[in-house]
C-alpha positions in Angstrom: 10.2 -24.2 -17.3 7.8 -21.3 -17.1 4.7 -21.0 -15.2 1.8 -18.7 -13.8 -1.2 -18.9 -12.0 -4.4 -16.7 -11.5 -6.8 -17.3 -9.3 -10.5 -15.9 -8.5 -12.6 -15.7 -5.5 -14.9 -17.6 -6.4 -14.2 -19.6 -9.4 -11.1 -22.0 -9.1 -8.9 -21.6 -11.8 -6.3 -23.9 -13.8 -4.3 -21.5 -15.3 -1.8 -22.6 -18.0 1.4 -21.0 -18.8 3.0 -22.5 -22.1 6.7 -23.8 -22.1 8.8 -24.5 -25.2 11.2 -27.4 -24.7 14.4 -27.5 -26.2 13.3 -29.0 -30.2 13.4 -28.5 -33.9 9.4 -27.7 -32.9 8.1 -26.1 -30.2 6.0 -28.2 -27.7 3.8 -26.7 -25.5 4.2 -27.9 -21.9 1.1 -27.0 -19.8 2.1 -26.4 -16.3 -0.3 -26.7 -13.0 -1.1 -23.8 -11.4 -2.5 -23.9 -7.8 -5.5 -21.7 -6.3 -6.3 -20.8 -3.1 -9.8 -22.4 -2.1 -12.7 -20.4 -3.2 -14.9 -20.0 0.1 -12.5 -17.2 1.8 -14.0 -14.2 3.0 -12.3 -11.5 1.1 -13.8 -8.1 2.3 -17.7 -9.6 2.2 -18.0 -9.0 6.1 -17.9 -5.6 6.8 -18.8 -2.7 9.7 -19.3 -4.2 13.2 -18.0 -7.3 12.2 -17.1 -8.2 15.6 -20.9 -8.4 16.5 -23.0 -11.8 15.6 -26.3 -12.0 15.6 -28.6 -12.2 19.3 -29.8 -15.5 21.0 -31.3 -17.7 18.2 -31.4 -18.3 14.4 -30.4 -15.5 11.9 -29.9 -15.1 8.3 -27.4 -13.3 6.2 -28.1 -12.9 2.0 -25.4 -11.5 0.1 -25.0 -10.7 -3.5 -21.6 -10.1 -5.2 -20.7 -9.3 -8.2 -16.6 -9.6 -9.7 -15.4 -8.5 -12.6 -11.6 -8.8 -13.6 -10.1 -8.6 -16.7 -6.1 -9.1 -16.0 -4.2 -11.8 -14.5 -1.1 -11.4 -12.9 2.4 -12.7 -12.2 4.6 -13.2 -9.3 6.2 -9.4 -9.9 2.4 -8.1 -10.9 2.7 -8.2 -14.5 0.0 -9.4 -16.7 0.3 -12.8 -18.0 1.0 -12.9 -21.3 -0.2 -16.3 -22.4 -3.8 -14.7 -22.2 -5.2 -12.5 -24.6 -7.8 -9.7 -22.8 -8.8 -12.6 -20.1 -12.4 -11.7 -18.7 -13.7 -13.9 -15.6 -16.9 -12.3 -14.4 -18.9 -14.1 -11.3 -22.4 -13.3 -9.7 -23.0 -15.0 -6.6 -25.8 -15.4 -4.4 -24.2 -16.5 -0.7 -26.5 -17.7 2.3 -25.4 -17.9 5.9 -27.0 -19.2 8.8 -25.9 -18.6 11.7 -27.6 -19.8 15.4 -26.5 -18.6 19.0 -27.3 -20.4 21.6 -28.2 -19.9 25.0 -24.5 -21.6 26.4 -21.9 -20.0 27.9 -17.7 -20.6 28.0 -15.2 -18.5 29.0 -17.4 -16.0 29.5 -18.7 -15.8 26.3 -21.5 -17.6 23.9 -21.4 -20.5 21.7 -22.7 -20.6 18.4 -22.5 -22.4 14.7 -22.6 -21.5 11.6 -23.1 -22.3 7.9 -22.4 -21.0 4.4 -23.4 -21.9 1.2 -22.9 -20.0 -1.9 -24.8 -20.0 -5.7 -22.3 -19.5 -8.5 -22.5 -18.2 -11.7 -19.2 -17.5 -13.4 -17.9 -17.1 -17.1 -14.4 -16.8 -18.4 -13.0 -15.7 -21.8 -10.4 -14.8 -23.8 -9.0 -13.6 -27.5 -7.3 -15.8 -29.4 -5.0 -17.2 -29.9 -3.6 -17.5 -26.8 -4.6 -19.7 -23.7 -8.1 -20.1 -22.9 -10.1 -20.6 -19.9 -12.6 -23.4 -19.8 -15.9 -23.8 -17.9 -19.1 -21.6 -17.2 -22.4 -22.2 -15.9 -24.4 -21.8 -12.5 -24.0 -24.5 -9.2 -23.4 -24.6 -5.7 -19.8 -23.5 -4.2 -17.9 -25.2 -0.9 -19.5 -25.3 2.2 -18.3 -23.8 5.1 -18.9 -24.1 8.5 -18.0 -23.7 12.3 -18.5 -23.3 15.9 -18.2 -19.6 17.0 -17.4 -18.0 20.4 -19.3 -14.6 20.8 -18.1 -12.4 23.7 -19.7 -10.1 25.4 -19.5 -6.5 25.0 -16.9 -4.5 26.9 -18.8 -1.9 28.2 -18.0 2.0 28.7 -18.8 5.6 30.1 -22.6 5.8 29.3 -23.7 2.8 29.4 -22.3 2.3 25.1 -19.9 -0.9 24.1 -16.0 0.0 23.2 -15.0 -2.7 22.3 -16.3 -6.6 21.0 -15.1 -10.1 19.9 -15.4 -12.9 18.7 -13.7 -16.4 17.7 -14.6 -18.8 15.1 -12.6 -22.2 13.9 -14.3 -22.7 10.0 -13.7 -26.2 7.7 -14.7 -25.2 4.0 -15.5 -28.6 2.4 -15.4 -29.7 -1.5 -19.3 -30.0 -1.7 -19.6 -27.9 -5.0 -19.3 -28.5 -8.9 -16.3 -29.7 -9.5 -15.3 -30.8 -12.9 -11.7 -32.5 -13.6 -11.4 -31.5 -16.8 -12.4 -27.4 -16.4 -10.4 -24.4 -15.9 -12.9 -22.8 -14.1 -14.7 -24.4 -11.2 -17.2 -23.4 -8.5 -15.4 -25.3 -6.0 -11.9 -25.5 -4.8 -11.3 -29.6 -4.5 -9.9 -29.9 -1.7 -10.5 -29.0 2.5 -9.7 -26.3 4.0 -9.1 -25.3 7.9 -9.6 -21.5 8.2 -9.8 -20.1 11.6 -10.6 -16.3 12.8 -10.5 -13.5 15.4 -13.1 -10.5 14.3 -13.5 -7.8 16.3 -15.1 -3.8 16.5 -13.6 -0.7 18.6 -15.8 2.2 19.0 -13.6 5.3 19.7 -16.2 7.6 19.7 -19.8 7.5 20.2 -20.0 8.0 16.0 -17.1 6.0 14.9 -16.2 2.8 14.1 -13.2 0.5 13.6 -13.6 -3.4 12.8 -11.0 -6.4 11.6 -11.3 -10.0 11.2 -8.0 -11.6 11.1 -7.7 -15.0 9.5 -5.8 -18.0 8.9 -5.9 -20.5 6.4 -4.6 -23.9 5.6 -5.3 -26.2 2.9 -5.1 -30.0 2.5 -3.8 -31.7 -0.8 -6.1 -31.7 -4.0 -6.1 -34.9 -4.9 -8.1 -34.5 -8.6 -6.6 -31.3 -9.8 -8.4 -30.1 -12.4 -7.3 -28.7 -16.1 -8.8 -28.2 -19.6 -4.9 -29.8 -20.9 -2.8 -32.3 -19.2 -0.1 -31.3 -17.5 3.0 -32.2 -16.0 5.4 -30.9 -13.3 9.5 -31.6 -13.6 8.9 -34.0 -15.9 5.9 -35.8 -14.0 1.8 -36.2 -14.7 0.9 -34.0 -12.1 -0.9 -36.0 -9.0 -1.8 -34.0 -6.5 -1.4 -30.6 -5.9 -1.8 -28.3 -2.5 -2.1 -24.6 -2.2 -0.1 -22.5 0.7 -0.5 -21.3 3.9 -2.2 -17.5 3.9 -3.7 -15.3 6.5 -5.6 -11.9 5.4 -7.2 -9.1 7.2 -10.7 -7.8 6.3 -10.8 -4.2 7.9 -13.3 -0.7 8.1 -13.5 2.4 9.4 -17.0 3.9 9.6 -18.6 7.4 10.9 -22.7 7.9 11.7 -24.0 9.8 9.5 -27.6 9.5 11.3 -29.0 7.6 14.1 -29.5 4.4 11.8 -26.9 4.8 8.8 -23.1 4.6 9.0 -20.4 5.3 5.6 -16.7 4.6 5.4 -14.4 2.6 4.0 -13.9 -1.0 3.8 -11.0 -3.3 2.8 -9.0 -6.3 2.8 -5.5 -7.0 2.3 -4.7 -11.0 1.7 -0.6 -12.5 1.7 0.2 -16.4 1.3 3.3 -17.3 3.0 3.8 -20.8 1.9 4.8 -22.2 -1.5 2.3 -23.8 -3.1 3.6 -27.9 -3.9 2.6 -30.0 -7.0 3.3 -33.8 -6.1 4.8 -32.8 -2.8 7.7 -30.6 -4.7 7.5 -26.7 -3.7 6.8 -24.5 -6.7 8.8 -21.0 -6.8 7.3 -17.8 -6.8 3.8 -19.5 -6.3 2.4 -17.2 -3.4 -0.4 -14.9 -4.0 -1.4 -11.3 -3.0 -4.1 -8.7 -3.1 -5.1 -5.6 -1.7 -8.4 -4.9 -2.0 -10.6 -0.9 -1.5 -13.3 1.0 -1.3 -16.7 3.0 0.0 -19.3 1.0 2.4 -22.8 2.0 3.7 -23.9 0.5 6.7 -28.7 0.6 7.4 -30.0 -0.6 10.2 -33.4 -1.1 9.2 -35.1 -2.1 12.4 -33.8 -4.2 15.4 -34.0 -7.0 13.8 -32.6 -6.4 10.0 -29.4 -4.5 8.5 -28.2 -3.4 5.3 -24.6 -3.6 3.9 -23.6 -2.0 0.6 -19.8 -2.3 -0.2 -17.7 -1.4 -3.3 -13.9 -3.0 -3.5 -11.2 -2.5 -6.4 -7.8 -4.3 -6.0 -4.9 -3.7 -6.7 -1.2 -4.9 -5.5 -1.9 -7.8 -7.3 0.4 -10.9 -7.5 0.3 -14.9 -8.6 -3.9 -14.2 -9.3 -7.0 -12.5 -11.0 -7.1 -8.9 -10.6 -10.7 -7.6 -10.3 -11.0 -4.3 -10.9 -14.5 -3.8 -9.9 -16.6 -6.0 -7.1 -20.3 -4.8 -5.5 -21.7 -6.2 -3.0 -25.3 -6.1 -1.1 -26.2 -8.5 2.0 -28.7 -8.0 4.3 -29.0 -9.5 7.9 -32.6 -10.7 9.6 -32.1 -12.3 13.0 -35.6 -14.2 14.0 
């Protein structure tokens, strides 16, 4: 039996390959295809990651728009079941964050929360397989206790070097609808712990990262336009695998308030995905996404972040050729 899978940032997405069984007709056999939740941070932090904000509330807006028109197979290929696919998202993603005046192990706790808007639509030619469900509603939740540290201070009095540690659960609180390809949220829980941090080699230069893990509990209302079946089975439950991904830059100041460079991230899943408990082969996704960033700071207490990706080493997922973004920070 034949399969594929695509998947989206932000939109989850029930791809169908079809299967002809052995028959004097050909019957279409709609296989599952698993997605990775849609509340991971691919490449929307960005330069000085490894700072949050000061002592109190503060208040990150970001918009981001995707636009990919390809979807890809385990070796990279484009699917052929779909005809010119075209899934295009705008989202509107607000995080709160709070750090508060306690200490441990020598640094200071925090919390934070994220909540995204969606709007996505999907399309393709026909014939060929489509992609069902569009519209505007909340995405997963996600949330966490963080550990800031404090600064590792150098010659001059300037920081070389900071941290931090966070342990986020994204939970199934957005639109979720069994019977849609495309979904604002993911379905299921997910555990996704991180390490950022930001190295300052120079006085003008800048290198950040945020390592991250992620793992996923089962799906237990897995969603699709068609029924579908795996080995012979209605398909139950189904539970996307183990991943970790980097998001990484590289800045230089250009003036006293605004920094450039490059931004990136570069995402691997290790672990099959399963459909009713069974391992499904050459299931694990990829990406490598590029490209420029601009870092303001507009005053002490607010920051601008401008950031342009393209991605490419695609595998088992939607390509998207072209993503902006724009988020701006306020700490009150």
């Amino acid at each position: 039996m034949s399969r594929c899978k695509g998947r989206q940032s932000v939109a989850s997405m029930a791809i169908l390959c079809a299967a002809a069984t052995a028959s004097t007709a050909a019957v279409a056999q709609a296989t599952p295809s698993v997605s990775e939740p849609q509340g991971i941070n691919l490449g929307i932090t960005s330069f000085y990651d490894g700072f949050s904000g000061p002592p109190g509330f503060s208040y990150l807006g970001v918009l981001r728009y995707t636009s990919g028109t390809s979807i890809k197979d385990n070796s990279g290929n484009d699917v052929s079941a779909f005809r010119n696919p075209r899934v295009d998202t705008f989202s509107m993603v607000h995080h709160v964050s709070y750090t508060s005046p306690y200490h441990f192990l020598g640094g200071t706790l925090g919390v934070n929360a994220i909540l995204p808007i969606i709007w996505l639509r999907g399309r393709t030619d026909q014939p060929g397989a489509s992609l069902v469900g569009n519209g505007t509603a909340l995405g997963d939740l996600t949330f966490g206790p963080q550990l800031q540290m404090a600064p590792v201070i150098g010659e001059g009095g300037r920081p070389v070097f900071v941290q931090r540690f966070e342990v986020d659960v994204i939970a199934p609180t957005g639109q979720y609808k069994h019977n849609a390809d495309l979904n604002q949220s993911s379905g299921y829980f997910s555990l996704n712990p991180y390490w950022a941090a930001s190295i300052f080699p120079t006085p003008k230069t800048e290198v950040s990262w945020r390592l991250q893990y992620l793992y996923n509990f089962k799906n237990h209302d897995p969603a699709s336009s068609s029924p579908t079946a795996f080995q012979g089975m209605p398909v139950d439950t189904t539970q996307a695998g183990q991943a970790a991904w980097i998001n990484f830059t590289a800045s230089y100041q250009i003036t006293s308030s605004i920094h450039a460079g490059i931004n990136g991230y570069f995402f691997r899943q290790f672990t099959d995905d399963k459909v009713n408990g069974s391992a499904m082969s050459d299931s694990r996704e990829q990406v490598l996404g590029i490209g420029p960033g601009i870092f303001w700071q507009l005053s002490k207490t607010r920051a601008l972040w401008v950031n342009a990706y393209t991605e490419t080493a695609v595998r088992n997922r939607l390509k998207n050729n072209f993503i902006l973004q724009a988020q701006i920070a306020t700490s009150f």
